[in-house]
KOLVEXKOL-225631 format. One record per residue (C-alpha): residue number from 1; x, y negated, z. Coordinates in nm, 3 decimals, always signed. Each point is the difference from the previous one (the first is absolute). Layout:
FINU resi       u       v       w
FINU  NUM       X       Y       Z
...
END
This chain:
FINU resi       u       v       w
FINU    1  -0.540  -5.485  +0.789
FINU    2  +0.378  +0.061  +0.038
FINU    3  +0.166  +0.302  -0.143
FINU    4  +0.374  +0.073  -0.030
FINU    5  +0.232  +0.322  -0.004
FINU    6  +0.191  +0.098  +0.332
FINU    7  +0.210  +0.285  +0.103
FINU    8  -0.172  +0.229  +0.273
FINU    9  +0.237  +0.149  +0.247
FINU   10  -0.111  +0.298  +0.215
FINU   11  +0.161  -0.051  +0.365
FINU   12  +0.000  +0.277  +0.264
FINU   13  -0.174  -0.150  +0.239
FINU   14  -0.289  +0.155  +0.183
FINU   15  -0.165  -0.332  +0.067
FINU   16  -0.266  -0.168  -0.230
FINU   17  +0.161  -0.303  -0.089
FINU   18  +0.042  -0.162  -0.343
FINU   19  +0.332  -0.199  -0.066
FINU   20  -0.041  -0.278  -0.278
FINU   21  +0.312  -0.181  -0.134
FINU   22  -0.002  -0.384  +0.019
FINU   23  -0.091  -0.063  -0.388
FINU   24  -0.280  +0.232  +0.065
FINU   25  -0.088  -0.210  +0.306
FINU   26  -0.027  -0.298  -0.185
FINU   27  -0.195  +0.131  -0.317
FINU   28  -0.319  +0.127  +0.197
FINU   29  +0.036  -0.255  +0.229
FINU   30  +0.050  +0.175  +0.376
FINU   31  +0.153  -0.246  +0.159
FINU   32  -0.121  +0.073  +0.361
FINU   33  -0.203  +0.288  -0.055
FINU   34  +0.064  +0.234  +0.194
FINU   35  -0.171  +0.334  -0.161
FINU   36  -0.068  +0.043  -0.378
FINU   37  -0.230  +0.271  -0.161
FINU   38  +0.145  +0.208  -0.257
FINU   39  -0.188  +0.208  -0.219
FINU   40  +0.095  +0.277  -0.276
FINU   41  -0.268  +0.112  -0.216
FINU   42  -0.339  -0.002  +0.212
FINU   43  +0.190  +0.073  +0.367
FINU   44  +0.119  -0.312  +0.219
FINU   45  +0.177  -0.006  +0.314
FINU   46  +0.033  -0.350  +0.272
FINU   47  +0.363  -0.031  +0.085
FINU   48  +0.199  -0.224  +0.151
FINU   49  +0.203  -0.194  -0.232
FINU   50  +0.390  -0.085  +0.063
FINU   51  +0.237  -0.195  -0.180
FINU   52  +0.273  +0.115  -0.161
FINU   53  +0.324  -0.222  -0.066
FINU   54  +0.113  +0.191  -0.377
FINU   55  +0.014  -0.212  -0.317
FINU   56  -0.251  +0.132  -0.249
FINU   57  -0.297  +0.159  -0.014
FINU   58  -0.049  +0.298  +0.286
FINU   59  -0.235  +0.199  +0.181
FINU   60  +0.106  +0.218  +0.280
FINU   61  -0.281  +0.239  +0.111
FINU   62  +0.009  +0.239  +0.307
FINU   63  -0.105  +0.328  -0.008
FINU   64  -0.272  -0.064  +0.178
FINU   65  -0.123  -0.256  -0.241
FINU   66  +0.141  +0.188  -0.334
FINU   67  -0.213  +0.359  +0.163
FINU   68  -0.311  -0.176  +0.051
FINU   69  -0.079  -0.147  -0.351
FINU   70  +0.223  +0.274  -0.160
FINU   71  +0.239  -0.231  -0.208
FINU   72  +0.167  +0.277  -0.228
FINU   73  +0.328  -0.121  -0.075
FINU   74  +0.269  -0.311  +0.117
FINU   75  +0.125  -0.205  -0.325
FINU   76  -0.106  -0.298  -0.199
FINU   77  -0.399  -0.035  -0.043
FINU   78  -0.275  -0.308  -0.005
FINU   79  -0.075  -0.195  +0.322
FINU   80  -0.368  -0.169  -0.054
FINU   81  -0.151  -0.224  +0.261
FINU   82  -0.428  +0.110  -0.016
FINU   83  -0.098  -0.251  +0.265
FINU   84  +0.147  -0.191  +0.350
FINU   85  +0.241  +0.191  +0.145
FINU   86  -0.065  +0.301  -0.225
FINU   87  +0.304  +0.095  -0.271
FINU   88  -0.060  +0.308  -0.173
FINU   89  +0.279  +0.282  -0.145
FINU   90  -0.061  +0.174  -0.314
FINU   91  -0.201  +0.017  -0.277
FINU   92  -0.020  +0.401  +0.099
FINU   93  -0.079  +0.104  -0.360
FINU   94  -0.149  +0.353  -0.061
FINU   95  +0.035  +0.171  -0.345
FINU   96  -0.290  +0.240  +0.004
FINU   97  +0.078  +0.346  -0.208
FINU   98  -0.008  +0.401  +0.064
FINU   99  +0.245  +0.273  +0.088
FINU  100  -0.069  +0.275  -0.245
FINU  101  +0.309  +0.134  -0.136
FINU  102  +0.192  -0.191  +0.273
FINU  103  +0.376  +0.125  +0.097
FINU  104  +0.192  -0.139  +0.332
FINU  105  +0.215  -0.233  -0.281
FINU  106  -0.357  -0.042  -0.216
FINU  107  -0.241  -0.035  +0.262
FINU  108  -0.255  -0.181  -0.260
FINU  109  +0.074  +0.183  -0.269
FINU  110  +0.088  -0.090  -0.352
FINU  111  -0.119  -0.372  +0.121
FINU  112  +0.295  +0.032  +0.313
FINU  113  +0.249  -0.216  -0.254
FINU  114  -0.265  -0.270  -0.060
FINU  115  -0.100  -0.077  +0.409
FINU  116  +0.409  +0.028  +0.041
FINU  117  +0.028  -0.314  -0.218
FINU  118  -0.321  -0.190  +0.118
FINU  119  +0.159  +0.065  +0.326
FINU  120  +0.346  -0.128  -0.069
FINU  121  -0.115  -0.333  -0.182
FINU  122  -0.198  -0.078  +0.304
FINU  123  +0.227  +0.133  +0.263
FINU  124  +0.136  -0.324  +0.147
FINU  125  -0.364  -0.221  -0.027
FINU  126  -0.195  +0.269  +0.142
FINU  127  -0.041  +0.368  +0.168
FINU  128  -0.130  +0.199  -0.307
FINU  129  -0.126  +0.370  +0.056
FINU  130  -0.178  +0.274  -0.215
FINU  131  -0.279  +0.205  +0.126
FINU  132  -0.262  +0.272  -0.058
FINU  133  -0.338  +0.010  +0.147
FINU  134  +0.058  +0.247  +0.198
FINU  135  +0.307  -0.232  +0.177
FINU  136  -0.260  -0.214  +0.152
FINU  137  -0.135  +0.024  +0.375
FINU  138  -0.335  -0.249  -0.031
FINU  139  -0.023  +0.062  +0.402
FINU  140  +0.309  -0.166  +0.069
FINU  141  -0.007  -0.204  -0.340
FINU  142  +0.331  +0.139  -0.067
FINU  143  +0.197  +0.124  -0.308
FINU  144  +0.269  +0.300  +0.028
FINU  145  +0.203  -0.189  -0.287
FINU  146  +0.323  +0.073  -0.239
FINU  147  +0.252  -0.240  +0.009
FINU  148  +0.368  -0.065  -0.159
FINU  149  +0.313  +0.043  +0.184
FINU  150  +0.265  -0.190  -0.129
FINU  151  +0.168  +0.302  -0.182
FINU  152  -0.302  +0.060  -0.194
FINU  153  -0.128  +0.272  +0.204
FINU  154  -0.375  +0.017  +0.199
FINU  155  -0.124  +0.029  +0.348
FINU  156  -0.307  -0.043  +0.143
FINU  157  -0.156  -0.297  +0.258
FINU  158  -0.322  -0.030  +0.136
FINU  159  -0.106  -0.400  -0.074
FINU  160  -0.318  -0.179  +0.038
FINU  161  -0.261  -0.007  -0.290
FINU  162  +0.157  -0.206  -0.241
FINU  163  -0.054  -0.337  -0.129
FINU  164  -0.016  +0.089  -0.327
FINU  165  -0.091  +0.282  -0.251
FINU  166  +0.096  +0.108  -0.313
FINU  167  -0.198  +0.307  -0.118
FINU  168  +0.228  +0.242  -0.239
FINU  169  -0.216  +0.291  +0.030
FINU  170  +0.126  +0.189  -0.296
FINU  171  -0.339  +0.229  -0.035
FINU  172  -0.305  -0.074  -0.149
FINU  173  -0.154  +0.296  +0.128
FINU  174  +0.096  -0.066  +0.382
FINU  175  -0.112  -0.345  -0.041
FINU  176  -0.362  +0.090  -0.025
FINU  177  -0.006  +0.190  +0.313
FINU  178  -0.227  -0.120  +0.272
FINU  179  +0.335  -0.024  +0.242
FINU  180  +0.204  -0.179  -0.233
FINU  181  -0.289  -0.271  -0.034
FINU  182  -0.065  +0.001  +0.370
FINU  183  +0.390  -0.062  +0.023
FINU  184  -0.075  -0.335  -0.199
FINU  185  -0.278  -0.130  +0.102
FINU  186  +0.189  +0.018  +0.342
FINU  187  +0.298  -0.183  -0.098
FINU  188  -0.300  -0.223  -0.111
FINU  189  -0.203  -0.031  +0.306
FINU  190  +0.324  -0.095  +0.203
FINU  191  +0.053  -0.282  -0.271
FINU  192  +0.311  +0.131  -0.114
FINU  193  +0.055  -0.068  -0.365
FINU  194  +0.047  +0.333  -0.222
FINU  195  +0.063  -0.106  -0.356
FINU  196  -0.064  +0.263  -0.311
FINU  197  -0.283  +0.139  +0.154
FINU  198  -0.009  +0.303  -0.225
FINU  199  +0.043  +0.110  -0.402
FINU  200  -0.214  -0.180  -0.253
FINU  201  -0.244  +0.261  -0.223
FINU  202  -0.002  -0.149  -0.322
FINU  203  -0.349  -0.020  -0.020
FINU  204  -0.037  -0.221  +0.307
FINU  205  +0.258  -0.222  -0.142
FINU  206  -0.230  -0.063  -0.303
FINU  207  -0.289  -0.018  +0.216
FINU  208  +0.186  -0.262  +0.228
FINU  209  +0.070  -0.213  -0.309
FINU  210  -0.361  +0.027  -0.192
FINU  211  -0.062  -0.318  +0.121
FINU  212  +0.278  -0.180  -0.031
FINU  213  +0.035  -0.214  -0.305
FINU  214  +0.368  -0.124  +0.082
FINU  215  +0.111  +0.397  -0.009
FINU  216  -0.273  +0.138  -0.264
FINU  217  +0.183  -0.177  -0.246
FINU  218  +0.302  +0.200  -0.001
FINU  219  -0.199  +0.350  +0.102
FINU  220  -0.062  +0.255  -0.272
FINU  221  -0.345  +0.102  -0.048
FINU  222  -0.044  +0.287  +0.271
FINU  223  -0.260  +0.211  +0.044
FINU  224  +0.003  +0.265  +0.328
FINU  225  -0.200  +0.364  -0.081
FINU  226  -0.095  -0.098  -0.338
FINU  227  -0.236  +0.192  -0.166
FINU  228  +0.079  +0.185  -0.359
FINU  229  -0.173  -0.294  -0.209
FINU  230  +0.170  -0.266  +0.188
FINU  231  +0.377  +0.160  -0.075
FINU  232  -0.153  +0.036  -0.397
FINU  233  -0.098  -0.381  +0.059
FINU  234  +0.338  -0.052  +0.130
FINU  235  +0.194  +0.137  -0.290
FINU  236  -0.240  -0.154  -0.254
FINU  237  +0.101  -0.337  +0.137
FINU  238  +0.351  +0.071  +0.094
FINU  239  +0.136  +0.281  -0.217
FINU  240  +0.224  +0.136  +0.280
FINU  241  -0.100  +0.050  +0.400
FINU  242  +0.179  +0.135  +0.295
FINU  243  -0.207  +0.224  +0.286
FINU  244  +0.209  +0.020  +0.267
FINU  245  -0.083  +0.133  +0.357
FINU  246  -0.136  -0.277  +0.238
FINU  247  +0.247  +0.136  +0.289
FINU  248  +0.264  +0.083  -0.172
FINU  249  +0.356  -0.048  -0.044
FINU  250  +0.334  -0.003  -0.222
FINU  251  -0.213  +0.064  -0.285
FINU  252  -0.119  +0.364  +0.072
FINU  253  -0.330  +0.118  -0.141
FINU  254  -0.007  -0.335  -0.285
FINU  255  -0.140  +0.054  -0.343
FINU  256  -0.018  -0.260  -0.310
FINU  257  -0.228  +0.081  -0.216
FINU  258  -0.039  -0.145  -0.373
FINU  259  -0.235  -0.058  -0.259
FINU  260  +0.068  +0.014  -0.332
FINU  261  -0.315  -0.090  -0.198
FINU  262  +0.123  +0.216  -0.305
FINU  263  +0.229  +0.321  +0.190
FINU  264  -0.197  +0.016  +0.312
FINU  265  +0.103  +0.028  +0.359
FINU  266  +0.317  +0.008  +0.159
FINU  267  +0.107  +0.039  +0.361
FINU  268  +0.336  +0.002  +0.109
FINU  269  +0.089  +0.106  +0.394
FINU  270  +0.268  +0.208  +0.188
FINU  271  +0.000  +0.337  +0.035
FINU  272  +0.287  +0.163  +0.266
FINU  273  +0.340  -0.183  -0.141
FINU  274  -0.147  -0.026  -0.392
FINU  275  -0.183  -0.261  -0.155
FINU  276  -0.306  +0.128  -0.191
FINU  277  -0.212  -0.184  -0.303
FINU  278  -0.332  +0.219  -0.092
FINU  279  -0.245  -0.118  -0.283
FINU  280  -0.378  +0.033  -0.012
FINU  281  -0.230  -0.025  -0.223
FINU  282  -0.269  -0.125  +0.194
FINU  283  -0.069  -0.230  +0.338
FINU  284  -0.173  +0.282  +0.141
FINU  285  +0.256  +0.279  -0.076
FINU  286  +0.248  -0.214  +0.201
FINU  287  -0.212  -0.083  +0.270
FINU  288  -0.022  +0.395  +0.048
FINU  289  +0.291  +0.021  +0.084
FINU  290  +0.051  -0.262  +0.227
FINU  291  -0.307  +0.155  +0.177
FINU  292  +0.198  +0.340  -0.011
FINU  293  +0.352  -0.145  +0.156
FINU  294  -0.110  -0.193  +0.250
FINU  295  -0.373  +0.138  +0.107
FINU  296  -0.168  -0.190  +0.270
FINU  297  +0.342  -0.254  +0.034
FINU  298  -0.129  -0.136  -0.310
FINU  299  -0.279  -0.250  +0.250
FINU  300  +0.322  -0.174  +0.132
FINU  301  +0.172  -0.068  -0.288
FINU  302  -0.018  -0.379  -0.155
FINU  303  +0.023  -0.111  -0.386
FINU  304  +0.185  -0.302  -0.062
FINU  305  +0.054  -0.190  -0.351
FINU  306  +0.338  +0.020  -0.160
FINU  307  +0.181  -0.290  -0.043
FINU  308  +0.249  +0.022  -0.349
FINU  309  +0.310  -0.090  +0.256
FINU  310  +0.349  -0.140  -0.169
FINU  311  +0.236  +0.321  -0.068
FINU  312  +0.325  +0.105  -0.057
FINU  313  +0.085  +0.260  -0.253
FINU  314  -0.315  +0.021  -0.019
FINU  315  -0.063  +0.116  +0.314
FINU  316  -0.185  -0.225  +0.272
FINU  317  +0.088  -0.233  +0.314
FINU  318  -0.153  -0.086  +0.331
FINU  319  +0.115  -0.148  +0.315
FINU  320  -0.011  +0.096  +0.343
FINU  321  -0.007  -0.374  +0.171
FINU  322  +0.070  +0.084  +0.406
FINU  323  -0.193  -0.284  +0.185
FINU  324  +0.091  -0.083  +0.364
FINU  325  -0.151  -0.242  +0.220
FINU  326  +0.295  -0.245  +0.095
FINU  327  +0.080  -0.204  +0.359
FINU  328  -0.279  -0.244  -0.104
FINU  329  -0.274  +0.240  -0.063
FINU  330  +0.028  -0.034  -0.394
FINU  331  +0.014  +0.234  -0.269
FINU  332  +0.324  +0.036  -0.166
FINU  333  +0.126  +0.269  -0.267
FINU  334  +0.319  +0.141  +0.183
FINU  335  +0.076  +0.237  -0.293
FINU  336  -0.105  +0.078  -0.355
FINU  337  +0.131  +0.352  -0.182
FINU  338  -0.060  -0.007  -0.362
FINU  339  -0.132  +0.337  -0.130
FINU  340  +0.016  +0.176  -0.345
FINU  341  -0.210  +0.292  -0.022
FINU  342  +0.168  +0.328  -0.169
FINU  343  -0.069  +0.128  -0.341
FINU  344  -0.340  +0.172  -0.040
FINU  345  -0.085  -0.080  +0.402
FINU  346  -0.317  -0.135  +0.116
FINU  347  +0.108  -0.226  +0.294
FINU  348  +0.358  -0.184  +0.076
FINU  349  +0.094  +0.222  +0.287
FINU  350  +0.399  +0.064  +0.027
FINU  351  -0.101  +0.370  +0.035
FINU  352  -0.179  -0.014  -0.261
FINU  353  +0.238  -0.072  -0.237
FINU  354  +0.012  -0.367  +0.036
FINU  355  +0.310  -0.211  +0.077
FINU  356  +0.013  -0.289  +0.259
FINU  357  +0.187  -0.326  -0.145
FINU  358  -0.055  -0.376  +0.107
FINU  359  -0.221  -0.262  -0.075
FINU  360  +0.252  -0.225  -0.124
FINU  361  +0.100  +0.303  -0.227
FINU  362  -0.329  +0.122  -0.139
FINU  363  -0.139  -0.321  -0.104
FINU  364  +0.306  -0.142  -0.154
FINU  365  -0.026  +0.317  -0.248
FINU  366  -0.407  -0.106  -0.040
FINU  367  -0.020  -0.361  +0.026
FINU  368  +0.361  -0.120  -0.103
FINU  369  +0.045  -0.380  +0.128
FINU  370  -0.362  -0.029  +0.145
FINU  371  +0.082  +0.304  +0.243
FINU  372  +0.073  -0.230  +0.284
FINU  373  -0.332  -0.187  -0.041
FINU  374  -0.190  +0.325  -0.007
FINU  375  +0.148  +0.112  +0.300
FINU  376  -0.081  -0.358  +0.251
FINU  377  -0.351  +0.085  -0.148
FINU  378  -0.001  +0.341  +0.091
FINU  379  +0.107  -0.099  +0.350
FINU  380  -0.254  -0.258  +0.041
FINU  381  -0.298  +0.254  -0.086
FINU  382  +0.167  +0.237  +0.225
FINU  383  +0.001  -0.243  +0.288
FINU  384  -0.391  -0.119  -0.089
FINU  385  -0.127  +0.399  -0.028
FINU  386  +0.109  +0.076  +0.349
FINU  387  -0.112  -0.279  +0.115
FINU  388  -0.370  +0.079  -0.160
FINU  389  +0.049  +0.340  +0.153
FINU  390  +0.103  -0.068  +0.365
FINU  391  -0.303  -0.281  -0.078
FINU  392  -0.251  +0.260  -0.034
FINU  393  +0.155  +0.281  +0.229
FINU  394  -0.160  +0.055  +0.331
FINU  395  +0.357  +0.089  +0.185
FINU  396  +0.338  -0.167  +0.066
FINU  397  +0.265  +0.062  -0.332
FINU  398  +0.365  -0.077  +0.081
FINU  399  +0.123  +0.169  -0.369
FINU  400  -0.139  +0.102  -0.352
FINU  401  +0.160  +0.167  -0.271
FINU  402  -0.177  -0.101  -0.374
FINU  403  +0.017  +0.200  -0.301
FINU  404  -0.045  -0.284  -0.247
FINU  405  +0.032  -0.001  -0.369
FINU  406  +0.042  -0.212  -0.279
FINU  407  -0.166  -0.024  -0.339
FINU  408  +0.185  -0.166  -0.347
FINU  409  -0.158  -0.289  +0.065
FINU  410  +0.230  -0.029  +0.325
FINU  411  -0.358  +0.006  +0.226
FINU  412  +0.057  +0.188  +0.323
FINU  413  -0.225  +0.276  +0.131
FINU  414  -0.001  +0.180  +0.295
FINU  415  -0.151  +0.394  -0.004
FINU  416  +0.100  +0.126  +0.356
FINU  417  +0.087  -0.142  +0.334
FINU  418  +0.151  +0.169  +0.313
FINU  419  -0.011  -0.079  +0.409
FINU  420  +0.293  +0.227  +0.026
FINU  421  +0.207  -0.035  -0.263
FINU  422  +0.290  +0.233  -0.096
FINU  423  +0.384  -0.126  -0.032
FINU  424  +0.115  +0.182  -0.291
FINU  425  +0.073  -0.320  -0.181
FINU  426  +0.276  -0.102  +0.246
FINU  427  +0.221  +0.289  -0.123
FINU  428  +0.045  -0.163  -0.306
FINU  429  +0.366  -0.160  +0.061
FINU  430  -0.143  -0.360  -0.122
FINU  431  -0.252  +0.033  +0.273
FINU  432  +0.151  +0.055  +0.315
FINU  433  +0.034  -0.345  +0.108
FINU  434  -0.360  -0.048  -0.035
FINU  435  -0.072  +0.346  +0.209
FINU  436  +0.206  -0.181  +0.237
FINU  437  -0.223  -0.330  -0.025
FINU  438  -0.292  +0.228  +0.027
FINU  439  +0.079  +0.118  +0.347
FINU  440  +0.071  -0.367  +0.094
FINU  441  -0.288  -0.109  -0.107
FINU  442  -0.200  +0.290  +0.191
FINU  443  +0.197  -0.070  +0.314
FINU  444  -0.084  -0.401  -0.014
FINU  445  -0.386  +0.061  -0.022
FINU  446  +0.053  +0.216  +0.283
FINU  447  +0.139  -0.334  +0.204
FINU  448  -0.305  -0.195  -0.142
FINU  449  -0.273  +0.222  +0.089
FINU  450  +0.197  +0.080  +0.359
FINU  451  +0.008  -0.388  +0.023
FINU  452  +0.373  +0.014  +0.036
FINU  453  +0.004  -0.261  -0.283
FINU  454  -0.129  -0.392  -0.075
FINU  455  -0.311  +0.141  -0.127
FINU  456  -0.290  +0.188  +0.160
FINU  457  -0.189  +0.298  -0.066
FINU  458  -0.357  -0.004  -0.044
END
């Protein structure tokens, strides 16, 4: 396979010719060939093939040529060769998202900034578009995309299906309608790669890992719809638990509660913008009013064991480890946020009360000189959990985000994990060179799974 950049020109001609400079020539060997077949995302066209006396790399294409496989814009992109006498143009990489609350400027929404800068780190390897379901024509096997002028603003261009999918649906709801499934299992029937397939329910991340021994060992005990004498089992064993929502998110709806063999029961949860702590004297009295907030929500909650995690000012720390898949189709973390939960609060949540710092911060205050250590260890677990869970995980996963904790004893745990991670770490002013990394990395398994890379996708 040969792959390079080149600079496509868009000529004015009528005619459906395709004008190749002499470096070009050389590299995908057309010496005496008179026609070549260029593709762009699923859509080919036979054209003759001319030679064109320019130093460096350049493509001239007609307008006859450019109309019929619908190349979007001229500038620098990939040039792949996919057999003889075949090159190919692209990757054409979709971004796959909605419109609500979309503006002309905004047209995505609050997630417009975040397909801007996917957009711009690819922009001169590849054509890179968002898209909404409703933006595709499965007749024609087309996509009405959005892409980036050069000032920053967007237009729209009808392109082929593209080679390449990443899925940034932002709604759990929407994802379990019947036309957003059909929408993937399309993508999937074409063989078109679509990474993050959709958001991870906590209890089917628990289920995924029950029989994994390489990830049970850093898994709190979790137990999905428990009933009353397994949560009195629970704090028995554990003193403290958490039930939290399966579905949730950003820590809404969580509850620790805590036995105290000699005061009782304690739970501790969020109430509007306050922080409440209520004592009973009894397992049942509590459990009564569990029953009472949450009535028949209760069946998809999940208890999980607390973990005595390392604190400071007495106040405990987790970290949000933001896994990407990399050019070479491994795990790596692209960013870790360090996270001190607020006084009195039940989760680590910024709006919660909690404060973001970094890694390299939070354990030097916890672990002094063996904070680095701690940390490669950390990283290492991070790198083996995702790998047990896109082991055990019936759909393509591009990214992950972890909510891992660690214990005293410097062990690592992990209590959450997320196919569509948020990117509220990368605000932190420490962090924004790894948000940066992030997007790299996001755009790079893009080339691999689009083949526009040494590897290939499976």
């Amino acid at each position: 396979m040969s792959l390079t950049t080149c600079n496509v020109h868009f000529s004015q001609q009528s005619d459906k010719v395709v004008y190749l400079s002499r470096s070009l020539y050389k590299q995908f060997k057309l010496a005496g060939q008179k026609s070549v077949r260029l593709k762009l995302g699923n859509v080919a066209i036979t054209a003759p093939v001319k030679l064109l006396r320019r130093a460096g790399n350049h493509l001239y294409l007609s307008a006859g040529v450019r109309n019929i496989i619908k190349v979007p814009k001229s500038g620098l992109v990939h040039l792949m060769s996919t057999g003889e006498n075949e090159i190919q143009l692209g990757p054409l990489v979709g971004i796959l998202t909605d419109n609500i609350h979309s503006t002309e400027s905004y047209p995505f929404g609050s997630r417009s900034g975040f397909i801007k800068e996917i957009i711009r780190t690819g922009a001169r390897k590849a054509y890179i578009f968002g898209f909404t379901p409703s933006d595709i024509n499965w007749q024609q096997e087309t996509v009405n995309g959005y892409f980036l002028n050069p000032q920053g603003g967007w237009y729209r261009k009808i392109v082929p299906l593209p080679d390449v999918v990443y899925n940034r649906l932002p709604n759990r709801k929407a994802e379990t309608m019947p036309y957003i499934s059909s929408v993937r299992e399309r993508f999937v029937k074409r063989k078109i790669p679509l990474f993050n397939w959709s958001f991870l329910n906590k209890a089917d991340v628990y289920k995924l890992l029950d029989n994994d021994p390489e990830a049970l060992a850093h898994l709190p005990e979790s137990v999905s719809n428990p009933p009353a004498a397994k949560i009195k089992e629970m704090l028995e064993k554990y003193q403290f638990v958490y039930f939290k929502p399966g579905g949730g998110s950003l820590g809404v709806g969580i509850y620790r509660l805590t036995y105290h063999p000699v005061r009782g029961y304690f739970v501790r949860y969020r109430r509007g913008s306050q922080n409440v702590l209520v004592r009973y004297s009894s397992f049942n009295s509590m459990m009564r009013m569990l029953q009472a907030r949450l009535g028949s929500r209760i069946s998809q909650y999940v208890a999980q064991q607390g973990i005595r995690l390392v604190e400071i000012d007495k106040c405990q720390l987790d970290f949000r480890f933001h896994m990407h898949k990399n050019g070479h189709n491994q795990w790596v973390p692209a960013g870790i946020g360090a996270k001190k939960a607020g006084r009195g609060s039940v989760t680590t949540h910024v709006k919660n009360g909690g404060s973001l710092m970094t890694p390299d911060q939070a354990l030097g205050r916890t672990f002094g000189s063996d904070a680095h250590a701690i940390l490669e260890k950390a990283k290492r677990v991070a790198v083996k959990l995702s790998e047990a869970i896109e082991r055990n995980y019936p759909h393509r996963l591009g990214e992950l985000g972890l909510d891992i904790g660690i214990d005293k004893s410097g062990d690592v745990w992990m209590f959450e994990a997320n196919a569509k991670p948020g990117r509220s770490i990368f605000k932190h002013p420490a962090l924004r060179s790894e948000g940066k990394a992030s997007v790299s990395y996001l755009f790079d398994h893009c080339l691999y799974l689009s083949r526009f890379q040494g590897g290939n996708a499976q």
